[in-house]
DRENPA-3360 file (N, C-alpha, C; in nm, 2 decimals, always signed):
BEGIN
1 = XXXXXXXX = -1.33/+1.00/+2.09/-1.43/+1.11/+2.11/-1.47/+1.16/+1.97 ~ -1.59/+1.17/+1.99/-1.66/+1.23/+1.84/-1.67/+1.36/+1.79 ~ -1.63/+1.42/+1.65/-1.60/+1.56/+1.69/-1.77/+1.60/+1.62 ~ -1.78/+1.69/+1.69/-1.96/+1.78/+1.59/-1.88/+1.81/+1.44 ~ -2.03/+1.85/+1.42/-1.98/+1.89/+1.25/-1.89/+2.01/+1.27 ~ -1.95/+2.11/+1.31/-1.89/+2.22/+1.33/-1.71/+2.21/+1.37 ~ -1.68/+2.13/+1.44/-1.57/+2.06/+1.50/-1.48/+2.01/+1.37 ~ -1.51/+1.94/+1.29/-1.49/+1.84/+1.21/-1.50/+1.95/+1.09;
9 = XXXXXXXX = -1.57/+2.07/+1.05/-1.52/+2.15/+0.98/-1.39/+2.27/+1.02 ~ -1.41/+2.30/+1.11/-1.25/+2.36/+1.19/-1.13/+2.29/+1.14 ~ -1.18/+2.16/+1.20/-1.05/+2.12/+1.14/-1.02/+2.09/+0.99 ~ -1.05/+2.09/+0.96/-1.06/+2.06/+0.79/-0.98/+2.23/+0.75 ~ -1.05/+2.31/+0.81/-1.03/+2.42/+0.73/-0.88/+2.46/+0.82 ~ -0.86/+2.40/+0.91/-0.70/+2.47/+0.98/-0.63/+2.34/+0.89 ~ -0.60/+2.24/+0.87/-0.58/+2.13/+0.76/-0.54/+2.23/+0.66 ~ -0.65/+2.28/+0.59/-0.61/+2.33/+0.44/-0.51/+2.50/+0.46;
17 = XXXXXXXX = -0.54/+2.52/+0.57/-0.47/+2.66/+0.57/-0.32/+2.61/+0.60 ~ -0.27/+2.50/+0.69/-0.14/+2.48/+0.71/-0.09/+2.40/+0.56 ~ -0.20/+2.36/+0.50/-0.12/+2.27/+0.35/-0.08/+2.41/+0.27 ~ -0.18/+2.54/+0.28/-0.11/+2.65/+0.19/+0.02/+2.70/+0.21 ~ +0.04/+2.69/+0.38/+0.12/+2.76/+0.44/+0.26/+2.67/+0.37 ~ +0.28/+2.55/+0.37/+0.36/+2.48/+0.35/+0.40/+2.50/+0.18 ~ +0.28/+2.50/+0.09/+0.31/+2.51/+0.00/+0.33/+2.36/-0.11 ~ +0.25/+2.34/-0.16/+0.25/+2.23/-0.22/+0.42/+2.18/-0.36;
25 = XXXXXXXX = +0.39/+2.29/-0.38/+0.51/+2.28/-0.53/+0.63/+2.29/-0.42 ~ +0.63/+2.36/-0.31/+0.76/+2.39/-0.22/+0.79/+2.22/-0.19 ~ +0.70/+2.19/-0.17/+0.71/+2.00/-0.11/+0.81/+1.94/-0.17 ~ +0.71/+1.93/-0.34/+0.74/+1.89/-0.39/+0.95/+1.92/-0.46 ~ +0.98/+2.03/-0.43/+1.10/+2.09/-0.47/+1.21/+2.03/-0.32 ~ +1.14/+2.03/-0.26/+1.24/+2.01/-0.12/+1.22/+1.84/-0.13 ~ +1.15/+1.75/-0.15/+1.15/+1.63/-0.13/+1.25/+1.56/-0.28 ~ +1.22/+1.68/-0.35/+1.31/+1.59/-0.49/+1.50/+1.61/-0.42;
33 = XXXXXXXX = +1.49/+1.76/-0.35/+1.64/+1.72/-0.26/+1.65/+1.63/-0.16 ~ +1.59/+1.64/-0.11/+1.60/+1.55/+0.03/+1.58/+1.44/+0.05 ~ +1.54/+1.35/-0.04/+1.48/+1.23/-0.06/+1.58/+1.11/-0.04 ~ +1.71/+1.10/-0.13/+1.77/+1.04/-0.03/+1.92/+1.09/+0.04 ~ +1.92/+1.18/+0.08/+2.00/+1.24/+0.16/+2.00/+1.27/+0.31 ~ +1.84/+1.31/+0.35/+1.82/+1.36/+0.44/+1.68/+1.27/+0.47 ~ +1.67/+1.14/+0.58/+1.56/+1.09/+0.56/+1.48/+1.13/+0.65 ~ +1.52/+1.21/+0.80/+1.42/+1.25/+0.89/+1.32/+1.40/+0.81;
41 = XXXXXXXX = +1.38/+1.45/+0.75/+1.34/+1.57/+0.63/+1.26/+1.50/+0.53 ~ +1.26/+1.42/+0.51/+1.17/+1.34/+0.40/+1.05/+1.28/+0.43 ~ +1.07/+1.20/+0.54/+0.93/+1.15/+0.67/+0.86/+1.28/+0.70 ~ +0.94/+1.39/+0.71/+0.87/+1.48/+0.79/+0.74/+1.56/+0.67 ~ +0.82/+1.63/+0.50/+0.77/+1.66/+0.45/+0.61/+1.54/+0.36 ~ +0.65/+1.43/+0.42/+0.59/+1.31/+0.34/+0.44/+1.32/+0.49 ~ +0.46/+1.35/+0.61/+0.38/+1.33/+0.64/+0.30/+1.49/+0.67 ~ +0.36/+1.55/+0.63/+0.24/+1.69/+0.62/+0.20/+1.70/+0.48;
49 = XXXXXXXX = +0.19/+1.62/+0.40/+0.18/+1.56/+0.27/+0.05/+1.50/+0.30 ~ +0.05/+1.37/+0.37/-0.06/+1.32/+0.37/-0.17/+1.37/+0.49 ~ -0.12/+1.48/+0.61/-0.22/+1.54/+0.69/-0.28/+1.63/+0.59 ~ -0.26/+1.64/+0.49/-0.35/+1.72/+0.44/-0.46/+1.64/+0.32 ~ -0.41/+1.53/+0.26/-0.43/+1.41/+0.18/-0.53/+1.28/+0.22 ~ -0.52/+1.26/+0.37/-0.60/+1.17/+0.43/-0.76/+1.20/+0.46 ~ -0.76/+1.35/+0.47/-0.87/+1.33/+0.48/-1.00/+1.29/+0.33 ~ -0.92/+1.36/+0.24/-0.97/+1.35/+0.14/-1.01/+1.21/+0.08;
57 = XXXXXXXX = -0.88/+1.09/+0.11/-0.92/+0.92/+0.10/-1.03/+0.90/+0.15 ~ -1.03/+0.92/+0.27/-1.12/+0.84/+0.36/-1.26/+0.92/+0.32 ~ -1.28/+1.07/+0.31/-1.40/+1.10/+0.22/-1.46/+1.03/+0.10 ~ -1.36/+1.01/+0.03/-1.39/+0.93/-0.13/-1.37/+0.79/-0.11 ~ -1.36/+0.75/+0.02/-1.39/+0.59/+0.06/-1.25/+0.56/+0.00 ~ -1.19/+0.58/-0.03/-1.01/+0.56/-0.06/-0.96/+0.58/-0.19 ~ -1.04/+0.64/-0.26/-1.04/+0.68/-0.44/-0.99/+0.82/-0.43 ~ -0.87/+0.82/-0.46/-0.82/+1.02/-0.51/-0.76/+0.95/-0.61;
65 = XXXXXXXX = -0.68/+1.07/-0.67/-0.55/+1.04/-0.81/-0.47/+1.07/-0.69 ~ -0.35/+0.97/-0.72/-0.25/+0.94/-0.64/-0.09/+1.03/-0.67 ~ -0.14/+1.08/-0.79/+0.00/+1.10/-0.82/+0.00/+1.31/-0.82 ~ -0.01/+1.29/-0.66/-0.02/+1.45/-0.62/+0.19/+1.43/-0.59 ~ +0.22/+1.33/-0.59/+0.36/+1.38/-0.62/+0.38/+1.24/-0.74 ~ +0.49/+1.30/-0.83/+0.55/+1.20/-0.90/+0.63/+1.10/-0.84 ~ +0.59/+0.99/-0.75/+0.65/+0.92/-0.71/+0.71/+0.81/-0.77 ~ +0.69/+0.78/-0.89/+0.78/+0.66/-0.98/+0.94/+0.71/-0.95;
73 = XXXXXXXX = +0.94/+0.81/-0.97/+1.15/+0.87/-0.99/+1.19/+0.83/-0.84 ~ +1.09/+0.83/-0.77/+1.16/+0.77/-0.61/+1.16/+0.64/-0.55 ~ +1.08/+0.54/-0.66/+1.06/+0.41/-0.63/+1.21/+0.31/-0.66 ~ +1.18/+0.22/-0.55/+1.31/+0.13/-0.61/+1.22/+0.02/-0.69 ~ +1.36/-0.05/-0.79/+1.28/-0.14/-0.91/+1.17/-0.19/-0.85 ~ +1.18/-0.25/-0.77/+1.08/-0.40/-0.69/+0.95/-0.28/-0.67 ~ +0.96/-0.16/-0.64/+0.84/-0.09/-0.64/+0.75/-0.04/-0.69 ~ +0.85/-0.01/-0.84/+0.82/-0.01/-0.94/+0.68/-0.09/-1.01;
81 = XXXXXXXX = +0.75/-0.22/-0.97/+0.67/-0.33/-1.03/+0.57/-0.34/-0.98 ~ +0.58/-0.31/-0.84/+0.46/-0.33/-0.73/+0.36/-0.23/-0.78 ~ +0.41/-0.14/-0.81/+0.31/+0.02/-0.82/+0.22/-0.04/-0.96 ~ +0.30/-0.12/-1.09/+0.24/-0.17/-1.17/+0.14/-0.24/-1.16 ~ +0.16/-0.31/-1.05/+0.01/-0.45/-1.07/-0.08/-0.37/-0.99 ~ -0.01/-0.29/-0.86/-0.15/-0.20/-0.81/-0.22/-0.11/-0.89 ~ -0.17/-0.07/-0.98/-0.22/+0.04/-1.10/-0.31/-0.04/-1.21 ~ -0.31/-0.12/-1.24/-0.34/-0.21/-1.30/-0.48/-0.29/-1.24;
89 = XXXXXXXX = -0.49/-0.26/-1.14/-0.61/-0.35/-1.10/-0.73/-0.21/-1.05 ~ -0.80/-0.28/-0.93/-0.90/-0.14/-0.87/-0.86/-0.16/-0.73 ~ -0.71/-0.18/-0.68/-0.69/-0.15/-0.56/-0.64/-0.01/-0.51 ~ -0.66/+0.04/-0.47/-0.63/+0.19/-0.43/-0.58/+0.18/-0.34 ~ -0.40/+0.25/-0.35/-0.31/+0.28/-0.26/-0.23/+0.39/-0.28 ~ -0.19/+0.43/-0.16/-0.10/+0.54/-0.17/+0.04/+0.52/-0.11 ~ +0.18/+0.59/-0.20/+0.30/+0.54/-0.15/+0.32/+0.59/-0.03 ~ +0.41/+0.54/+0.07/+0.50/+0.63/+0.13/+0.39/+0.64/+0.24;
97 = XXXXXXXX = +0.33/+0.60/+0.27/+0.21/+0.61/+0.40/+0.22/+0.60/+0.55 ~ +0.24/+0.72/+0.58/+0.29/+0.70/+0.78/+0.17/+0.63/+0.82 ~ +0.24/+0.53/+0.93/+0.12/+0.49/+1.04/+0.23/+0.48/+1.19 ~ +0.12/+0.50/+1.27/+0.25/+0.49/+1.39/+0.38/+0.57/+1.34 ~ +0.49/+0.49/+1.34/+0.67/+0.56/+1.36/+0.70/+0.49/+1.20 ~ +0.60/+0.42/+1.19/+0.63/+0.35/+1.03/+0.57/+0.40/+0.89 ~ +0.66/+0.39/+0.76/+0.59/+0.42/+0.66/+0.59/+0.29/+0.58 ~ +0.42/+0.25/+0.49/+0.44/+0.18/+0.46/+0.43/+0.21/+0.28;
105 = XXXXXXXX = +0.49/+0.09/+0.28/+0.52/+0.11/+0.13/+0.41/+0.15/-0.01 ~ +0.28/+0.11/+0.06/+0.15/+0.08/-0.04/+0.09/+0.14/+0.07 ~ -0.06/+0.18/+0.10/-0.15/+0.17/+0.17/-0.26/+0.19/+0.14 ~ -0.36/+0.16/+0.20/-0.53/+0.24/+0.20/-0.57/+0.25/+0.32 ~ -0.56/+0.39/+0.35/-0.60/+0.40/+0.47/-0.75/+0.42/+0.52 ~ -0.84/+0.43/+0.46/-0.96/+0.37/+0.43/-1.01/+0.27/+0.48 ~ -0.91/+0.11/+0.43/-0.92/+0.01/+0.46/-0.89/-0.05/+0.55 ~ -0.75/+0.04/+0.54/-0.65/-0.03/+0.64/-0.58/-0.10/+0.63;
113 = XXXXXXXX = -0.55/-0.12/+0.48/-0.46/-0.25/+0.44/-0.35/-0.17/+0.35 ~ -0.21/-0.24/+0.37/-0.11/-0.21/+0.31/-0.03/-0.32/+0.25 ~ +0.06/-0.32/+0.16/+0.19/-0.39/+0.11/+0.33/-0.34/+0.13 ~ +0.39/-0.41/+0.13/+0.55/-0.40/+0.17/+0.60/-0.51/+0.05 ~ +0.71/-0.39/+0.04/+0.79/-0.50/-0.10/+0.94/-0.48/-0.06 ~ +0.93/-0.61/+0.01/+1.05/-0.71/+0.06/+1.19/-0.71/-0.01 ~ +1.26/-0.60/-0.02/+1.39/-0.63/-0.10/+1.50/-0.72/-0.01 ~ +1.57/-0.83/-0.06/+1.63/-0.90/+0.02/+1.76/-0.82/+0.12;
121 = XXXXXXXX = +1.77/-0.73/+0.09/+1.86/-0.67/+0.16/+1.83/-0.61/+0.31 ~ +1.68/-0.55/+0.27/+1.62/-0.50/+0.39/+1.57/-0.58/+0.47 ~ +1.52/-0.71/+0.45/+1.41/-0.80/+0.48/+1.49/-0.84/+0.59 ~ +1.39/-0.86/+0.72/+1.43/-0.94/+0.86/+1.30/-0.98/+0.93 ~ +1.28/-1.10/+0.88/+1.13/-1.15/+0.97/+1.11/-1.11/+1.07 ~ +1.22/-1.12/+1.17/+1.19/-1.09/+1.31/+1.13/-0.98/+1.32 ~ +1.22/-0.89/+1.24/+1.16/-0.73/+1.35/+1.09/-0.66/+1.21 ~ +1.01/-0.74/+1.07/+0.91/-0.75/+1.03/+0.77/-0.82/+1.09;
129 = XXXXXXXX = +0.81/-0.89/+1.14/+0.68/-0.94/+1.24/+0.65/-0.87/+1.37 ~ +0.76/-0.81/+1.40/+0.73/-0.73/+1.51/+0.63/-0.60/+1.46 ~ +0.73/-0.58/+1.39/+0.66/-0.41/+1.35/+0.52/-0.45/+1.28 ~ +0.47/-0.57/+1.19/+0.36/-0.58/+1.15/+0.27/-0.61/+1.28 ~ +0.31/-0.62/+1.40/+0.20/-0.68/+1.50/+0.14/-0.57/+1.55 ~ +0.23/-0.45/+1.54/+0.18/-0.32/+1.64/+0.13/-0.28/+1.52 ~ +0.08/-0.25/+1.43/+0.05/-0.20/+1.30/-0.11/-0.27/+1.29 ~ -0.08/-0.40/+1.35/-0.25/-0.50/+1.38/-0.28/-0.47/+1.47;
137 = XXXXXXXX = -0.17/-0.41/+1.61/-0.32/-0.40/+1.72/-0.35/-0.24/+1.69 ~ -0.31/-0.14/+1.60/-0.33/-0.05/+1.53/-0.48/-0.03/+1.47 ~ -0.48/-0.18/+1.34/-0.59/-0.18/+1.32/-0.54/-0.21/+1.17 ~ -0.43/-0.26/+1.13/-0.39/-0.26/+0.98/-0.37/-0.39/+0.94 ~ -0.42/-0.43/+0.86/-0.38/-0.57/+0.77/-0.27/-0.57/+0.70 ~ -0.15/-0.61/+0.67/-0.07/-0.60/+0.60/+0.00/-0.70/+0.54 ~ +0.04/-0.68/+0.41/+0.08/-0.79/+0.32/+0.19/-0.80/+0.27 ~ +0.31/-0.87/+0.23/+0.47/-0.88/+0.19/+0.46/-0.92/+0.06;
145 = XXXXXXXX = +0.53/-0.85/+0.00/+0.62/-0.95/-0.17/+0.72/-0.94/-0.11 ~ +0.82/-1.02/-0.22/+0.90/-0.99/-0.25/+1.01/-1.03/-0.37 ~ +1.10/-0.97/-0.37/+1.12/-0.87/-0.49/+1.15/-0.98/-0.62 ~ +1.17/-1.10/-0.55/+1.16/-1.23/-0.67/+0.96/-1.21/-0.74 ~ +0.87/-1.21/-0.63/+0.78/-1.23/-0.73/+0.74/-1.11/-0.80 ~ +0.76/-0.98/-0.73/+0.72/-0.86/-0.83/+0.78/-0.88/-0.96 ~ +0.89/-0.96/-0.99/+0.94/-0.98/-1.10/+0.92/-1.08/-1.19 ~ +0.79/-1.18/-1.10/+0.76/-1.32/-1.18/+0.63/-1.32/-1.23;
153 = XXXXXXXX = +0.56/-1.20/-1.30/+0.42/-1.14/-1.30/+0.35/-1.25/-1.41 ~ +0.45/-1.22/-1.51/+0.44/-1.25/-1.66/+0.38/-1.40/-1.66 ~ +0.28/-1.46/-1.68/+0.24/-1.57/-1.67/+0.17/-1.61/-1.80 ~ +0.23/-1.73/-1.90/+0.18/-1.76/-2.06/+0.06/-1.83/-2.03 ~ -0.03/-1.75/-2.04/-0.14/-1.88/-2.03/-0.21/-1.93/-2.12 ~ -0.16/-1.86/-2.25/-0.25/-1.93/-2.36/-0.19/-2.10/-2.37 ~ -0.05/-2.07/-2.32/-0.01/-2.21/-2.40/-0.06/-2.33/-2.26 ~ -0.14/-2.29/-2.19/-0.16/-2.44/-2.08/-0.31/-2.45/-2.14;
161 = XXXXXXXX = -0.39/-2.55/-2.22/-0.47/-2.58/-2.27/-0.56/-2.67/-2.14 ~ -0.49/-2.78/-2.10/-0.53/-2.85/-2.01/-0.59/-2.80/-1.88 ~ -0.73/-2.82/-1.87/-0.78/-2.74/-1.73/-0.67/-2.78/-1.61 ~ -0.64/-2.89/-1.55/-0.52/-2.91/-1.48/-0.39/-2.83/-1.46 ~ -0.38/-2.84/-1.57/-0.24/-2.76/-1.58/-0.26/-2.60/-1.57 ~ -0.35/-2.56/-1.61/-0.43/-2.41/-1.55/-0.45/-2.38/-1.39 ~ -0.53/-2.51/-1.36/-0.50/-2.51/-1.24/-0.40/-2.47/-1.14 ~ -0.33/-2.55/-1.16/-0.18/-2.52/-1.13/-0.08/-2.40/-1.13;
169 = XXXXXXXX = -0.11/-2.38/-1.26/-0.04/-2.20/-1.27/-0.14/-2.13/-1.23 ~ -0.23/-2.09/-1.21/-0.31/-2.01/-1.11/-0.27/-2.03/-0.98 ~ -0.24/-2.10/-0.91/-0.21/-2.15/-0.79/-0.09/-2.10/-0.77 ~ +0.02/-2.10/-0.84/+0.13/-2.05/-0.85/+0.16/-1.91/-0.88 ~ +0.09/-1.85/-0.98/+0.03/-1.68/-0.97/-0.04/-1.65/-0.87 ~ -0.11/-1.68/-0.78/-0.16/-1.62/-0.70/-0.07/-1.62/-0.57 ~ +0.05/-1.74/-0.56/+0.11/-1.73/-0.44/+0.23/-1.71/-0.49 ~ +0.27/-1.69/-0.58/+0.46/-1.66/-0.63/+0.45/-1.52/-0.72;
177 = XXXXXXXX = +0.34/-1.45/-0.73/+0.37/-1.32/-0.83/+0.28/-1.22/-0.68 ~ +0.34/-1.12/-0.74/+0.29/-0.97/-0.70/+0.18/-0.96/-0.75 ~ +0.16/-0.99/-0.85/+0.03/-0.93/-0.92/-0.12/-1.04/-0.92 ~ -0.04/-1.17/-0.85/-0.11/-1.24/-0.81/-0.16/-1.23/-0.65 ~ -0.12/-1.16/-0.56/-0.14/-1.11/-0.43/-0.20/-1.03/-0.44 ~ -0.19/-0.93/-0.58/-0.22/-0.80/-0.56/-0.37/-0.83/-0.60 ~ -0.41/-0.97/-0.72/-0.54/-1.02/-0.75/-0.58/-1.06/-0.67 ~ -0.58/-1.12/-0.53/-0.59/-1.12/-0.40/-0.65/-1.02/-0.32;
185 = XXXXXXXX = -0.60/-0.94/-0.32/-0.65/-0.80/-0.25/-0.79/-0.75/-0.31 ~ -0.75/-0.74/-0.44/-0.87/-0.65/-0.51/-0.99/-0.78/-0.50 ~ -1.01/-0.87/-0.53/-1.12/-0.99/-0.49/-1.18/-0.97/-0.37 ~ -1.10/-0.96/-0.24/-1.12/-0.99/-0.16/-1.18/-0.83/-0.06 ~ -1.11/-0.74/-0.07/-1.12/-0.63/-0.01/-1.17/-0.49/-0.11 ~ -1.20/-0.48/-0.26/-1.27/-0.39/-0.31/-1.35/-0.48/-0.40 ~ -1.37/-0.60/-0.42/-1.49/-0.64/-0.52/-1.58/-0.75/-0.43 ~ -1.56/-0.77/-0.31/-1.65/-0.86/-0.19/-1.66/-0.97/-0.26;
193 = XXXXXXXX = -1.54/-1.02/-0.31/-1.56/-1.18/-0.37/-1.49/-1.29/-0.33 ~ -1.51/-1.30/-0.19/-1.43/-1.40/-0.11/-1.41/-1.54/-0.16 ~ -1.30/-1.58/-0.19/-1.27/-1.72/-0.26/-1.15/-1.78/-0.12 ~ -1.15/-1.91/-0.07/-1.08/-1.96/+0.01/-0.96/-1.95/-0.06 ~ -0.92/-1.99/-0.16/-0.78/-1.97/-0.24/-0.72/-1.84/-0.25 ~ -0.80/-1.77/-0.26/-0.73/-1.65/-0.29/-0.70/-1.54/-0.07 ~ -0.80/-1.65/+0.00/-0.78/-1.61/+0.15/-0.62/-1.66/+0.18 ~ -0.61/-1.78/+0.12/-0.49/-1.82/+0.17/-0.35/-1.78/+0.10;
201 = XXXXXXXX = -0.38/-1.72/-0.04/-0.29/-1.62/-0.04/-0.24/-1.56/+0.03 ~ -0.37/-1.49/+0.06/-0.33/-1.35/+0.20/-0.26/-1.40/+0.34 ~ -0.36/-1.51/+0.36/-0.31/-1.59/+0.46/-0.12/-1.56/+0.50 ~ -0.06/-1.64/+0.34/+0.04/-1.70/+0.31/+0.16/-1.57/+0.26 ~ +0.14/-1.46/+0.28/+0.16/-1.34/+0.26/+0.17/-1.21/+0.39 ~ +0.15/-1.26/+0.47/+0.06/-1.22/+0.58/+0.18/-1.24/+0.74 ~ +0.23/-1.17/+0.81/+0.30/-1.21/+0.93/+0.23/-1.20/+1.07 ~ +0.11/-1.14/+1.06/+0.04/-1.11/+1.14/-0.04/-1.19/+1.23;
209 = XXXXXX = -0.11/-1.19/+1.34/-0.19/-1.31/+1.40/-0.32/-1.38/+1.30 ~ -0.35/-1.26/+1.22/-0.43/-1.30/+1.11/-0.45/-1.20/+1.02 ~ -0.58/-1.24/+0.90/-0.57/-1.14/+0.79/-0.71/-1.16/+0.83 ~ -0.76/-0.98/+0.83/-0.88/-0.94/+0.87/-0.98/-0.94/+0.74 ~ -1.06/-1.01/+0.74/-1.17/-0.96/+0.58/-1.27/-0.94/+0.65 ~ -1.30/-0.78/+0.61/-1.43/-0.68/+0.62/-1.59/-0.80/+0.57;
% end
C-alpha cells in the first residue's frame, strides 16, 4: 500500500520523536553493556537504532556516515578486516543490519545486498543456505567470506611482470580475498560495470538460487 505524502511525513516525524524518546547517547551507553552479555537486549537496542536510521539510507540512495555508533570495539577480527576493504572501496554498508529475525553482518538496505563473514566456528551451509533463501524471497542478495580470505587481501603485484601471471593472481583475488569480492560488489552494484568474471565471483560467493544484478 502506498502511503500519501502527508502519510509518509507522520511517519517520519513519529520515527524521530521515538529516536528522542530512546535517546541516542542512552543506546549507545546501554549497548556498550549489553553487547555481549545480553543478546535479546542488543538486537532489540540495534534495531530501534536502525528504525530510525533506515529511513535516512534509503533517502540518500544508501550514502550516510556509518559510524553513528563506534562499531570497530564490537567487531570480531574477521570483521574487522571485512569493515576494511568495505571502507576502502564505494560500497556502502551498515553493520549489524536486521532483516526478517536475522542480522546481517554488512548491508545496504537500499540495494539489498549484504555480506556475511564466515567465521569457521559459526559456519553451517545447511542452515546458511536456508536462512540465505528466505532473505531472497525477501528480496536480498547476499554474499559469504570467510575468515581465511579476509585475511588473504595483501596481494604483491608489482613483482608478477608477466601479463599471464597477472592474470592469474587477479583471478585468485577476486575469488580467495575479501577485498576481492568486496571489488566485486562495488563493479557490479555501485559503478554499473558488469564484467562476467567478476559475476562469477559473486556467483561463487553466493548460496542463494541466484545473484540478482540491478
Amino acid at each position: 500500500m502506498l502511503l500519501s505524502a502527508e502519510q509518509s511525513m507522520e511517519e517520519m516525524i513519529s520515527l524521530h520523536e521515538r529516536f528522542k524518546e530512546l535517546d541516542i547517547l542512552d543506546i549507545h551507553t546501554r549497548l556498550e553493556k549489553v553487547w555481549h552479555e545480553d543478546l535479546s537486549e542488543r538486537f532489540r537496542l540495534l534495531k530501534n537504532l536502525y528504525i530510525f536510521y533506515t529511513p535516512k539510507i534509503i533517502e540518500r540512495q544508501g550514502r550516510i556516515y556509518p559510524y553513528f555508533i563506534d562499531w570497530v570495539k564490537y567487531f570480531t577480527p574477521i570483521e574487522r578486516m571485512l569493515w576494511g576493504d568495505i571502507r576502502s572501496s564505494r560500497v556502502s554498508m551498515y553493520p549489524q543490519y536486521p532483516v526478517l529475525n536475522y542480522f546481517l553482518d554488512f548491508a545496504d538496505p537500499y540495494r539489498k545486498i549484504g555480506i556475511e563473514a564466515d567465521g569457521k566456528e559459526w559456519h553451517n551451509e545447511v542452515k546458511d543456505r536456508e536462512r540465505d533463501n528466505k532473505l531472497f524471497e525477501a528480496g536480498w542478495t547476499i554474499f559469504r567470506v570467510t575468515g581465511r580470505e579476509t585475511f588473504a587481501s595483501d596481494m604483491d603485484w608489482e613483482n608478477y611482470d608477466d601479463s599471464e601471471d597477472k592474470e592469474s593472481l587477479m583471478f585468485d583475488w577476486l575469488n580467495n580475498t575479501s577485498e576481492g569480492v568486496v571489488a566485486a560488489i562495488e563493479s557490479i552494484y555501485y559503478l554499473d560495470k558488469y564484467s562476467e568474471e567478476k559475476y562469477q565471483t559473486l556467483c561463487s560467493h553466493n548460496l542463494q538460487p541466484s545473484v540478482r544484478v540491478a
